[in-house]
Backbone as CSV, one residue per row, in Angstrom:
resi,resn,N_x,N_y,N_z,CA_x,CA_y,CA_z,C_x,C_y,C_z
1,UNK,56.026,-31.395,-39.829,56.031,-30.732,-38.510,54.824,-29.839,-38.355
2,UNK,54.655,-28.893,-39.573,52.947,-27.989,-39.340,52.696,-29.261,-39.027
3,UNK,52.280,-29.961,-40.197,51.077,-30.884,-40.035,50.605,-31.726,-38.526
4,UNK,51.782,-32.297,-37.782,51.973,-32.795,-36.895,51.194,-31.511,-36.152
5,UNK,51.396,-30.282,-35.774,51.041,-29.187,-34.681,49.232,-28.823,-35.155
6,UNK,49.175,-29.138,-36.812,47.586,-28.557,-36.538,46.484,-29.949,-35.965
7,UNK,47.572,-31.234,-36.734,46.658,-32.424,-36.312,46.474,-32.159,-34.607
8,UNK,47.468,-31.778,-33.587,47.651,-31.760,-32.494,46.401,-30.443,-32.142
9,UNK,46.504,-29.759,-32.187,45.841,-28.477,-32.475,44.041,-29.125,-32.637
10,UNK,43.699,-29.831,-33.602,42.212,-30.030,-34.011,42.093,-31.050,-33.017
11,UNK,43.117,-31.956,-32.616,42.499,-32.965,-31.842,41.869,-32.397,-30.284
12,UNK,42.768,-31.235,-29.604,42.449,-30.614,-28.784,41.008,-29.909,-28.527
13,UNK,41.084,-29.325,-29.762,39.819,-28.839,-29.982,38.753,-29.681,-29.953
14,UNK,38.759,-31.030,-30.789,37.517,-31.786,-30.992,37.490,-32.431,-29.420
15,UNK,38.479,-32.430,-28.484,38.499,-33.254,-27.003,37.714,-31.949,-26.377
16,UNK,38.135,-30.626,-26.002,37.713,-29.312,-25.587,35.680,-29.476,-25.783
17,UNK,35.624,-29.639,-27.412,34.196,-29.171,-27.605,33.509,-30.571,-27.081
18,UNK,34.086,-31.373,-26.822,33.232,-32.832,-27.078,33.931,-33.763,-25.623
19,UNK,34.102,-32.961,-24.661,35.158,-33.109,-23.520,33.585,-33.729,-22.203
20,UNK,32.157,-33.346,-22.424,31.173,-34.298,-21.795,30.815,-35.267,-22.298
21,UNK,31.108,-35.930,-23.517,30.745,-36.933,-23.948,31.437,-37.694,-24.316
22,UNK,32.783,-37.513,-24.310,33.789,-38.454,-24.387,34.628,-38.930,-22.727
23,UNK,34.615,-40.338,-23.124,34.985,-40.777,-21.862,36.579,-40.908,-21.526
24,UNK,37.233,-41.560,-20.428,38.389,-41.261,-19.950,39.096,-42.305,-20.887
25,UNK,38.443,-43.662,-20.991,39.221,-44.210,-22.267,39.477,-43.832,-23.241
26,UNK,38.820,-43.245,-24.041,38.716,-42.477,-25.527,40.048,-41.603,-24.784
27,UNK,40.033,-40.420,-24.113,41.464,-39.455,-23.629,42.455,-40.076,-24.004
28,UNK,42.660,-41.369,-23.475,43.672,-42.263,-22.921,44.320,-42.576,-24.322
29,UNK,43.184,-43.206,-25.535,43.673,-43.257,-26.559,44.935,-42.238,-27.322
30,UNK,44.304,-40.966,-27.089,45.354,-39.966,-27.651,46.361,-39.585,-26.747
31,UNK,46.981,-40.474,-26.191,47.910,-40.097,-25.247,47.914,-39.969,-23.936
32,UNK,48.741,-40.104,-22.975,49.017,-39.673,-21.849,49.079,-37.978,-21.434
33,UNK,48.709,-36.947,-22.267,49.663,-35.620,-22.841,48.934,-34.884,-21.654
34,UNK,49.554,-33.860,-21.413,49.066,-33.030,-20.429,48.055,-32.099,-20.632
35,UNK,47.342,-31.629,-22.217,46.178,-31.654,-22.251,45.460,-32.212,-22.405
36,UNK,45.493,-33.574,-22.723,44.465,-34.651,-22.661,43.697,-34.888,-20.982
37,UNK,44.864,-34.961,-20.149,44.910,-34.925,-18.976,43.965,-33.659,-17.966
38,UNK,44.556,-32.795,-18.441,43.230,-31.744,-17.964,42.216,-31.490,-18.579
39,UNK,41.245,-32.036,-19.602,40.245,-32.363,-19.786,39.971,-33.832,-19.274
40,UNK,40.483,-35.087,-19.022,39.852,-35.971,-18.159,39.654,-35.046,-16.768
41,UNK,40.454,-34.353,-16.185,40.257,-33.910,-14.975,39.155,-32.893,-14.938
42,UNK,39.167,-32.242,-15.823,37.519,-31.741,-16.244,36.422,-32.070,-16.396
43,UNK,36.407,-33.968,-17.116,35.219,-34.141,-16.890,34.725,-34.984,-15.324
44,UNK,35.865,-35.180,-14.873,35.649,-35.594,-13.235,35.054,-34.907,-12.572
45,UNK,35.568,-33.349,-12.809,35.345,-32.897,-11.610,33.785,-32.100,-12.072
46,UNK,33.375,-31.995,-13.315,32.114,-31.973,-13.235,31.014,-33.084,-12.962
47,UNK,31.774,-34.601,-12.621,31.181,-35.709,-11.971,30.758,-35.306,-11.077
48,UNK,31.958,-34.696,-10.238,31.841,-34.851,-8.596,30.259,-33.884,-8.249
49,UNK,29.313,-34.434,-7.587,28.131,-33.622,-7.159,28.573,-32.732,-6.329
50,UNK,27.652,-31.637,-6.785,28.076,-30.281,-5.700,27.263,-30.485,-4.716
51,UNK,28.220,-29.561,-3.482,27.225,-28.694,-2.252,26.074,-29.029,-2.513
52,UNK,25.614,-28.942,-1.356,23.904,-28.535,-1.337,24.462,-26.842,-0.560
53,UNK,23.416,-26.272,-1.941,23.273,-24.765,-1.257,22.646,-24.547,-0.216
54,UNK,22.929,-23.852,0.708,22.285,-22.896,1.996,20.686,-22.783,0.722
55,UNK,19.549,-22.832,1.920,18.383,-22.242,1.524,18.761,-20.304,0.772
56,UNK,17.955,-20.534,0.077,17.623,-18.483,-0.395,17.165,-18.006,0.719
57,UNK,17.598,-17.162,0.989,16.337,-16.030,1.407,15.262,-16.136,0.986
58,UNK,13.944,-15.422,2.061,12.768,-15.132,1.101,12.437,-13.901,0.581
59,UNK,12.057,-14.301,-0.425,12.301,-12.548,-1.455,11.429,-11.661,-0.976
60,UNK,11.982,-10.418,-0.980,11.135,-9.275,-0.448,9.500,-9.353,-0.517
61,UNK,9.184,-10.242,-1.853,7.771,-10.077,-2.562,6.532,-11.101,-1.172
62,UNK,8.055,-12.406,-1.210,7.057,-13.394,-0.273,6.838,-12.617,0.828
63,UNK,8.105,-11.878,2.000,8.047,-11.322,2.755,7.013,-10.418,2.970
64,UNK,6.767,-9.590,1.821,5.425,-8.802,2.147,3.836,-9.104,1.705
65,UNK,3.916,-10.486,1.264,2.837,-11.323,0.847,2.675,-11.517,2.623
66,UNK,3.622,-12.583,2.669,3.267,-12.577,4.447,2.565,-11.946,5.596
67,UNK,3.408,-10.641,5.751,2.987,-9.653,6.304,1.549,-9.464,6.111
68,UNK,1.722,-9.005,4.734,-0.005,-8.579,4.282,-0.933,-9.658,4.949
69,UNK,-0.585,-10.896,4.828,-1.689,-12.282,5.825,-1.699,-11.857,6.827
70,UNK,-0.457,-11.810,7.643,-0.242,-11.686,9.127,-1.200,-10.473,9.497
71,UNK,-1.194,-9.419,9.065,-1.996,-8.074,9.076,-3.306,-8.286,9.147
72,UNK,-3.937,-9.236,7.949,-5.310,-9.406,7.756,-5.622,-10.146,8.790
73,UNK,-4.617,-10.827,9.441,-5.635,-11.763,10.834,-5.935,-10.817,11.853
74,UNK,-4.642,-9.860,11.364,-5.053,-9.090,12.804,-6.307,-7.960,12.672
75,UNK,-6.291,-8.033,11.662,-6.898,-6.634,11.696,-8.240,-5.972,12.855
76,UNK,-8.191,-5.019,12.872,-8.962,-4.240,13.744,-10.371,-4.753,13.246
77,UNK,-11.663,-4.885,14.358,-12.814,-4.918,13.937,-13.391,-3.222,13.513
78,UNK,-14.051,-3.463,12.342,-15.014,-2.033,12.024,-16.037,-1.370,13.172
79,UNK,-15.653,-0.280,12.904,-16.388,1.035,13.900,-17.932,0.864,13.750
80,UNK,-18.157,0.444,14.812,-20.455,0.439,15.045,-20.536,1.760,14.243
81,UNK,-21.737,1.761,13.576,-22.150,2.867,13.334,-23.172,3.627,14.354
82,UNK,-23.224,4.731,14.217,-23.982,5.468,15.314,-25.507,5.316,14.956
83,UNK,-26.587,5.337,16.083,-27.443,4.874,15.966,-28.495,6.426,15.182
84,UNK,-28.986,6.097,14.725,-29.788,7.637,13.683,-30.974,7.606,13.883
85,UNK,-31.611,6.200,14.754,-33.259,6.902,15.573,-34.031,6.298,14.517
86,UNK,-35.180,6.875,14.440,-35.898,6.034,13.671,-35.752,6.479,12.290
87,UNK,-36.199,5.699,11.261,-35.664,5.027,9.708,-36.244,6.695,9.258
88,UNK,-36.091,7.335,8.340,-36.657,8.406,7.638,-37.460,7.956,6.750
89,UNK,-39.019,8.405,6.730,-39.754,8.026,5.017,-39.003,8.831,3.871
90,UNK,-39.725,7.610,2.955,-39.047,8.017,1.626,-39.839,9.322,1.323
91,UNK,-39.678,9.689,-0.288,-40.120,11.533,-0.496,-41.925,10.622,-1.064
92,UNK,-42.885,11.498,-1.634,-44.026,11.318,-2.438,-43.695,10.486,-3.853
93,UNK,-42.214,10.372,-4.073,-42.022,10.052,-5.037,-41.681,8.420,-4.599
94,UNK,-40.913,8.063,-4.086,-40.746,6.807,-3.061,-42.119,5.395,-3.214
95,UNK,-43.391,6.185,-2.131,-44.129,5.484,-2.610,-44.873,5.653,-3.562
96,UNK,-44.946,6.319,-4.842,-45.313,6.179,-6.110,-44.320,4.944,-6.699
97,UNK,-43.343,4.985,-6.866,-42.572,4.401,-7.286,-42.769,2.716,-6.507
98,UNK,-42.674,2.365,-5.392,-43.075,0.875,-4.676,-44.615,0.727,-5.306
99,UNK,-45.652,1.309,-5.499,-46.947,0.708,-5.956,-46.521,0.377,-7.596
100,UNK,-46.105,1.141,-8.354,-46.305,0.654,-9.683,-45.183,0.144,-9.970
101,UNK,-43.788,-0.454,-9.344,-43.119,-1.505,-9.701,-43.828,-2.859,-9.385
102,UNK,-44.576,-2.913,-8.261,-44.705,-4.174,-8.033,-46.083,-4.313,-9.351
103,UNK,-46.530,-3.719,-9.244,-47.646,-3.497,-10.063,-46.937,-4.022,-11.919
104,UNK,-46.282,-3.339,-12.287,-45.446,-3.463,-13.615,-44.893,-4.459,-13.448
105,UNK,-43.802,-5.414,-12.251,-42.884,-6.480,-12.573,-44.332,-8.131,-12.573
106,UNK,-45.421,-7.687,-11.933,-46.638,-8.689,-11.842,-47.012,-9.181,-13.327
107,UNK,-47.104,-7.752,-14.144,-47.392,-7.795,-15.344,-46.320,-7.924,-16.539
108,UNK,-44.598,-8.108,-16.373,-44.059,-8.128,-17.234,-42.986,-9.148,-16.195
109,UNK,-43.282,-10.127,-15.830,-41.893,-10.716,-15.288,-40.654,-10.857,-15.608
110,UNK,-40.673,-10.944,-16.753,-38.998,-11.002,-17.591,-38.350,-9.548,-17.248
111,UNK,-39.109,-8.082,-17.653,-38.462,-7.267,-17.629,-37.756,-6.890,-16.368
112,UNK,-36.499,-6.630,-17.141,-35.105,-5.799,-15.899,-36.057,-4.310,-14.712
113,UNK,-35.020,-4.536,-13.965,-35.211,-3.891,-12.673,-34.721,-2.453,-13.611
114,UNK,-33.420,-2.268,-14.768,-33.435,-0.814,-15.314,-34.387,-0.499,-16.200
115,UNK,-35.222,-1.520,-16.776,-36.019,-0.838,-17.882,-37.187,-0.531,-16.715
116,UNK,-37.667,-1.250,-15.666,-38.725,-0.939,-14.478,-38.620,0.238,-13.900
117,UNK,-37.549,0.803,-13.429,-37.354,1.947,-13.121,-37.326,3.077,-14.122
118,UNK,-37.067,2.941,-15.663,-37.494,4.064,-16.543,-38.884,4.266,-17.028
119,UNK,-39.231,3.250,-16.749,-40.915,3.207,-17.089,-41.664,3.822,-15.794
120,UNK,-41.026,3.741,-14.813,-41.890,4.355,-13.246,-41.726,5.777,-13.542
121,UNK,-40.035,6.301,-13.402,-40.045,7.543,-13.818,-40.666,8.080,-15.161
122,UNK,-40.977,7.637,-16.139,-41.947,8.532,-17.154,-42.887,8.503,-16.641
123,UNK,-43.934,7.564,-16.125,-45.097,7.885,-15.584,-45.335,8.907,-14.413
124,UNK,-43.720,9.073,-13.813,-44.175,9.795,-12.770,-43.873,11.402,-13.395
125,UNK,-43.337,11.109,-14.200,-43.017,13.013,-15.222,-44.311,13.220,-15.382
126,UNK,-45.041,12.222,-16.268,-45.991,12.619,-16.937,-47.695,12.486,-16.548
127,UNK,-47.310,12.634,-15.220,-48.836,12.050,-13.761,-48.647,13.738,-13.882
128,UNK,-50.051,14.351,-13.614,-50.724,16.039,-13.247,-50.495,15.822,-11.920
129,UNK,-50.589,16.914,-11.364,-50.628,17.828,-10.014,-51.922,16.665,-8.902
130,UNK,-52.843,16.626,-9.796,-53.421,16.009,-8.980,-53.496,14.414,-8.563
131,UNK,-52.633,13.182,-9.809,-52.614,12.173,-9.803,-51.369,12.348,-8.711
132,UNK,-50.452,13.197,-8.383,-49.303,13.581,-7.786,-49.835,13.399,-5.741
133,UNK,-50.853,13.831,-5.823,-51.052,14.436,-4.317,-52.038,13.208,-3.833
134,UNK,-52.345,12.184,-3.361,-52.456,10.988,-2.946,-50.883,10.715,-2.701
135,UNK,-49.848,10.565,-3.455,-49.003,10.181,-2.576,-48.375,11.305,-2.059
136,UNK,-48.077,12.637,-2.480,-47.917,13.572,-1.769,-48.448,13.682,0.367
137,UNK,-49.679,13.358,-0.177,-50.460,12.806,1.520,-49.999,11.845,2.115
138,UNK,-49.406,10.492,1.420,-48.805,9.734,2.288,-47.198,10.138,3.070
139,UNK,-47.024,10.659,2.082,-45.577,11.052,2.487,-45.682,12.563,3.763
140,UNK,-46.531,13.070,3.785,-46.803,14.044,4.611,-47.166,13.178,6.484
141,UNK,-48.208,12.347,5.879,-48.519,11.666,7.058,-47.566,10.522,7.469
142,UNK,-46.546,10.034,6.509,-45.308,9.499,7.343,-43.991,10.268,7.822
143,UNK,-44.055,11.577,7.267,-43.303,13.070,7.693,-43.649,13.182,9.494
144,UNK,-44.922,12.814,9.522,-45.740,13.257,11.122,-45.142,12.361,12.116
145,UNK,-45.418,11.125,11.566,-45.383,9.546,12.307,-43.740,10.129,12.735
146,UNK,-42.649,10.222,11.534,-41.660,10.104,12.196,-41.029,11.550,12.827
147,UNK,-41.143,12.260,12.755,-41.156,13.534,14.017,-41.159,13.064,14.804
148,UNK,-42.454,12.689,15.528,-42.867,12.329,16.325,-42.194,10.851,17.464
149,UNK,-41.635,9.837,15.914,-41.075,8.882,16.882,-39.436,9.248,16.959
150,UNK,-38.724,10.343,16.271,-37.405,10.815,16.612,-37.657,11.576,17.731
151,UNK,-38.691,12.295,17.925,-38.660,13.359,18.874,-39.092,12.596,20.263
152,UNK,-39.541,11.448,20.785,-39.808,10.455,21.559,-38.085,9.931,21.619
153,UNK,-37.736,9.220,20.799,-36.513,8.565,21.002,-35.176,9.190,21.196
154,UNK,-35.233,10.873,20.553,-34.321,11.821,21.520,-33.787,12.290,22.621
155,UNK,-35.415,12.119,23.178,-35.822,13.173,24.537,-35.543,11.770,26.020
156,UNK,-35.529,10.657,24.765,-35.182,9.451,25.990,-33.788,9.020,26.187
157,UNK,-32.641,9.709,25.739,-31.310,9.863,25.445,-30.793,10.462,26.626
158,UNK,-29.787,9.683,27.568,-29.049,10.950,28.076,-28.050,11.601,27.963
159,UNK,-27.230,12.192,28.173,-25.862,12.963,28.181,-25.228,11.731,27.751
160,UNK,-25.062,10.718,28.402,-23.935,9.760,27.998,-24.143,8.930,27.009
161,UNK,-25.425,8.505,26.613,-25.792,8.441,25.177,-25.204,9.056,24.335
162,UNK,-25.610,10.552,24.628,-24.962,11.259,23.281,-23.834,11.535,23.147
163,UNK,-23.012,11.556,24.259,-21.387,11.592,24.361,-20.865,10.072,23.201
164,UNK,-21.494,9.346,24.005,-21.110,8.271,23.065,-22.007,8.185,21.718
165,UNK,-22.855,8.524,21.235,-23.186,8.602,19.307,-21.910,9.377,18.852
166,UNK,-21.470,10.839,19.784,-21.210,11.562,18.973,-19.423,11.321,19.118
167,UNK,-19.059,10.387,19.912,-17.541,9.698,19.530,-17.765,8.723,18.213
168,UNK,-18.761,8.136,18.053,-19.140,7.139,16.745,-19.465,8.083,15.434
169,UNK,-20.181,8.978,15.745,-20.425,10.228,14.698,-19.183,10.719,14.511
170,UNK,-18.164,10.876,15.249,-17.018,12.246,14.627,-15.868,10.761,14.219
171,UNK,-15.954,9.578,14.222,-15.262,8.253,13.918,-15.927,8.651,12.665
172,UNK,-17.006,8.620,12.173,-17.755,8.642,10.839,-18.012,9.661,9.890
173,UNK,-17.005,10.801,10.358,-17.443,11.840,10.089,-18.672,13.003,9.585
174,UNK,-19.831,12.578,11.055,-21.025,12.651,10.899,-21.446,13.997,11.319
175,UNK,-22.555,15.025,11.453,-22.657,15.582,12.411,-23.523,15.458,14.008
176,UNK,-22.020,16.394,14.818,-22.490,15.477,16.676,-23.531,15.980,16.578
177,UNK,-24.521,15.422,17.781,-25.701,15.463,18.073,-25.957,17.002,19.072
178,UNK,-26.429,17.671,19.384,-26.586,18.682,20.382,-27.099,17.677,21.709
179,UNK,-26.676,18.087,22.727,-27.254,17.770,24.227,-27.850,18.489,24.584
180,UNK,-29.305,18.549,24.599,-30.469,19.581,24.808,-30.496,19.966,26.876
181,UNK,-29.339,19.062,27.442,-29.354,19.185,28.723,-28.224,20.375,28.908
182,UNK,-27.597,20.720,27.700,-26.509,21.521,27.738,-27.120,22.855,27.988
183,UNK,-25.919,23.770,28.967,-26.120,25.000,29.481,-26.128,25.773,28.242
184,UNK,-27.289,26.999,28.085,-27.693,27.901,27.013,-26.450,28.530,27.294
185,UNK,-25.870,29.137,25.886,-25.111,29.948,26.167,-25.101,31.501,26.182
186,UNK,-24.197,32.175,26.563,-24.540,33.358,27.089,-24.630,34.402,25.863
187,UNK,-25.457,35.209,26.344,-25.879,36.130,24.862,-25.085,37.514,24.687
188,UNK,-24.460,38.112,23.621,-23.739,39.153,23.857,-24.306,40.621,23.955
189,UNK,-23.578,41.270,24.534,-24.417,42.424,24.978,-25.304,43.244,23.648
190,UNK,-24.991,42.847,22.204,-25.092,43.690,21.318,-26.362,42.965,20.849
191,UNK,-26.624,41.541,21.607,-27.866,40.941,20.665,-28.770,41.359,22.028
192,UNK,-28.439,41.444,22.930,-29.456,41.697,24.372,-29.985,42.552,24.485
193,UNK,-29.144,44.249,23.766,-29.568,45.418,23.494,-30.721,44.888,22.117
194,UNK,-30.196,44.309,21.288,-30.903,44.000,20.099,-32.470,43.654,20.475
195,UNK,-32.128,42.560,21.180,-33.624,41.734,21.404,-34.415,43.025,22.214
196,UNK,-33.746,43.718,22.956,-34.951,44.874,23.915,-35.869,45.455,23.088
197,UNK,-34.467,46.157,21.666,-34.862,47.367,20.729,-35.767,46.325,20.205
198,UNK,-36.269,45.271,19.391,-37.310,45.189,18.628,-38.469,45.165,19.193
199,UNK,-38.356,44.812,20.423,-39.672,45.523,21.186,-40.424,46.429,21.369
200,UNK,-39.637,47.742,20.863,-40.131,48.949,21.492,-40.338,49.732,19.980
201,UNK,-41.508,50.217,20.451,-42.282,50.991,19.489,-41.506,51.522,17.899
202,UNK,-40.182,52.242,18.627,-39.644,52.693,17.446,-39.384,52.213,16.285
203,UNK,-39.114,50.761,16.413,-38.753,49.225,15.864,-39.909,48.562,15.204
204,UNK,-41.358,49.009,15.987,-42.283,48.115,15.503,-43.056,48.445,14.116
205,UNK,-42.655,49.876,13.369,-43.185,50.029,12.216,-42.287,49.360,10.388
206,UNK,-41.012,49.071,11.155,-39.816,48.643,10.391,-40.354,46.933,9.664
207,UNK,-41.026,46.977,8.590,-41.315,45.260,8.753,-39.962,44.538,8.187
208,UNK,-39.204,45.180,7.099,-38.053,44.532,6.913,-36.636,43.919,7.592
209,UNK,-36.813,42.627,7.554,-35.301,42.037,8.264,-34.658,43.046,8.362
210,UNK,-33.600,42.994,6.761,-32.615,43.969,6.819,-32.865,45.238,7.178
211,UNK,-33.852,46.101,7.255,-34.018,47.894,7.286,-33.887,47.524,9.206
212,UNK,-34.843,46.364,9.785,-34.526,46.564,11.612,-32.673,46.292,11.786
213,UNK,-32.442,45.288,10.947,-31.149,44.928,11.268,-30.099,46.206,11.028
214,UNK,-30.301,46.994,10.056,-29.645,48.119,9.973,-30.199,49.024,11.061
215,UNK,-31.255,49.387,11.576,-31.745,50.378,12.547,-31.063,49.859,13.622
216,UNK,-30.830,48.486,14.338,-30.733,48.385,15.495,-28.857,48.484,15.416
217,UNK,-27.931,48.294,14.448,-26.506,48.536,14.364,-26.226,49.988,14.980
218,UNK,-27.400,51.086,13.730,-27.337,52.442,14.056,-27.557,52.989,15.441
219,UNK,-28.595,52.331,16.070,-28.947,52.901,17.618,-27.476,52.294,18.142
220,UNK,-27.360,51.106,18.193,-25.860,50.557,18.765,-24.960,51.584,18.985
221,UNK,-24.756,52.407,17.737,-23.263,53.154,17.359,-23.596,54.417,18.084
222,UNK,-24.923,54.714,18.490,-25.066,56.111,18.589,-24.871,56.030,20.697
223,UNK,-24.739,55.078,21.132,-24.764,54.763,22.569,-23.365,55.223,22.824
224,UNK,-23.237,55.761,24.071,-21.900,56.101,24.784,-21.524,54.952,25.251
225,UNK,-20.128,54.776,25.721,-19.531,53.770,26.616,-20.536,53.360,28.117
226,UNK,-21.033,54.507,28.297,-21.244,54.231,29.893,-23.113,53.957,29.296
227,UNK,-23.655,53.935,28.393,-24.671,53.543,28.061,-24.699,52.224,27.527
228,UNK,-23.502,51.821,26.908,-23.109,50.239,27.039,-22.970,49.360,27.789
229,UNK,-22.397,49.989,28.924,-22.163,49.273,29.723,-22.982,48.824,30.790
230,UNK,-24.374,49.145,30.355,-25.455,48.466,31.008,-25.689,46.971,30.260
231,UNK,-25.669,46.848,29.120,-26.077,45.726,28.206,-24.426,45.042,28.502
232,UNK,-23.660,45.776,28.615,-22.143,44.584,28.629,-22.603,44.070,30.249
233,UNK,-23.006,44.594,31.315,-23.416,44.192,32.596,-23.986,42.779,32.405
234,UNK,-24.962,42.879,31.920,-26.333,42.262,31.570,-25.549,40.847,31.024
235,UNK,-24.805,41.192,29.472,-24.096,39.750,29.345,-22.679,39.294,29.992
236,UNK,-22.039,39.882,31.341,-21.414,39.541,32.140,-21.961,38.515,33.266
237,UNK,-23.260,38.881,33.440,-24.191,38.475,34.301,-24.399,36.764,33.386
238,UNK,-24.969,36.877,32.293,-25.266,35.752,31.755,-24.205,34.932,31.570
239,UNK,-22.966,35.622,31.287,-21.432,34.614,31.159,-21.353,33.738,32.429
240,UNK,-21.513,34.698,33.193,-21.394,33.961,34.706,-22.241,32.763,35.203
241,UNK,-23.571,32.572,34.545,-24.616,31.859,34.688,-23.817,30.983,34.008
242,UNK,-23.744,30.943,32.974,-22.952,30.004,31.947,-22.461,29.019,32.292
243,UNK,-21.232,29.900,32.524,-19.716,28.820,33.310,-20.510,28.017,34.408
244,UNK,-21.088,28.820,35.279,-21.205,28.006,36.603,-22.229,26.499,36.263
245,UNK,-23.109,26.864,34.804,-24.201,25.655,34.660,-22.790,24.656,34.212
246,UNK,-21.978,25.042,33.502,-21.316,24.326,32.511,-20.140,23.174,33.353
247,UNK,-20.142,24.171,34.515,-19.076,23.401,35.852,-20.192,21.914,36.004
248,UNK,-21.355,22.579,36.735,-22.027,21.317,36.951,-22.063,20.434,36.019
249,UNK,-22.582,20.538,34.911,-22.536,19.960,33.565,-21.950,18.781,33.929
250,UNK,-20.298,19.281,34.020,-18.863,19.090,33.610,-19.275,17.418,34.440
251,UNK,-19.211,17.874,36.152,-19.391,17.375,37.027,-20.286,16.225,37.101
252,UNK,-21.159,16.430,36.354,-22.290,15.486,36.678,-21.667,14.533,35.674
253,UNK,-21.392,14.950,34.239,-20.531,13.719,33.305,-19.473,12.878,33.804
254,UNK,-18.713,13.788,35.128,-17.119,12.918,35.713,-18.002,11.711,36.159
255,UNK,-19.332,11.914,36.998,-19.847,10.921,37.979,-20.328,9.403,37.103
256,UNK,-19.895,9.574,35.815,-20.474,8.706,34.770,-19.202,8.050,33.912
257,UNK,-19.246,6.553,33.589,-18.481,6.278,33.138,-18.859,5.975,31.635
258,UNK,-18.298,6.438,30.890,-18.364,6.870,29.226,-17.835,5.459,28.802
């Protein structure tokens, strides 16, 4: 009777572990029994093909892979840069440096653009004061040239020009341009008194900045109210000039479309 329950017992087991590779005949052999039976029905029903799953989702990662594309088509075009007039020359050192590279890479073609540039700078450490000033002169006389063609290409600028550099300048965080058409502004009574006093004799033996700048505070302090209030007149007068240029200003920019 054991014997009968463990033979029963191992056969289960060896059907259990070995229940995909044994077929419904082989079952059949050991009986009709009701665990034989639910392992044939086990390996049926892992016959039967499953569902087709619903699609996944797309994972957060694709989702923002996406996006990130979708974004890049759109993206905004880059901000013009503001226009800066004519090119600036380089320093005395600039064109020293363009004559004896081309000069050195003629004569050493293989050598690198970094060993070319340490060899320019020693020569230029070790050039005197006077091998120095030939290009010192060029750089002076392209100092002139361009003055001259910024100060031409400024003065041909108008208000709405510079309204618009200096929306592209403060996009770039540059500094705005001044509008030389802009109303002076008004001067305060303490620099108006100022500017009189260095005029006048008392002032004119003082050669030091600071010793006039201290003299003219002191005369300041020593004035009454009602002796002030000639110089506060004076820059009331100029405030008023001010505003009223600054209205027109205003006015003449509405008549313009930016």
């Amino acid at each position: 009777m054991i014997f009968r329950q463990l033979t029963k017992t191992l056969s289960l087991r060896i059907i259990k572990s070995h229940v995909t590779t044994l077929q419904v005949p082989f079952c059949r052999a050991f009986g009709s029994t009701p665990h034989c039976l639910a392992a044939v029905e086990s390996v049926e029903a892992k016959r039967t093909p499953k569902k087709e799953s619903s699609p996944k989702k797309a994972s957060s990662a694709a989702v923002k892979t996406k996006t990130a594309r979708s974004i890049s088509k759109t993206k905004k075009e880059p901000i013009p840069k503001p226009d800066e007039g004519p090119k600036k020359p380089g320093s005395s050192y600039n064109f020293f440096y363009s004559e004896k590279m081309q000069k050195i890479r003629a004569e050493n073609p293989s050598m690198r653009v970094s060993e070319i540039m340490k060899k320019v700078g020693d020569l230029w450490s070790n050039s005197s004061e006077e091998e120095k000033k030939p290009y010192q002169e060029k750089f002076t006389q392209a100092k002139q040239k361009y003055d001259e063609a910024y100060k031409k290409w400024f003065e041909s600028m108008t208000s709405l020009d510079i309204i618009r550099q200096n929306a592209l300048r403060k996009a770039h965080k540059k500094k705005p341009m001044k509008d030389p058409s802009y109303p002076k502004r008004a001067v305060s009574s303490y620099m108006i008194f100022n500017k009189w006093l260095q005029t006048q004799p008392s002032a004119a033996n003082i050669e030091s900045i600071t010793e006039r700048a201290k003299y003219v505070a002191e005369e300041w302090k020593k004035l009454s109210p009602e002796e002030k209030k000639k110089w506060e007149d004076l820059y009331m007068k100029d405030k008023a000039r001010f505003n009223a240029e600054v209205n027109e200003y205003q006015k003449k920019l509405a008549n313009l479309h930016v």
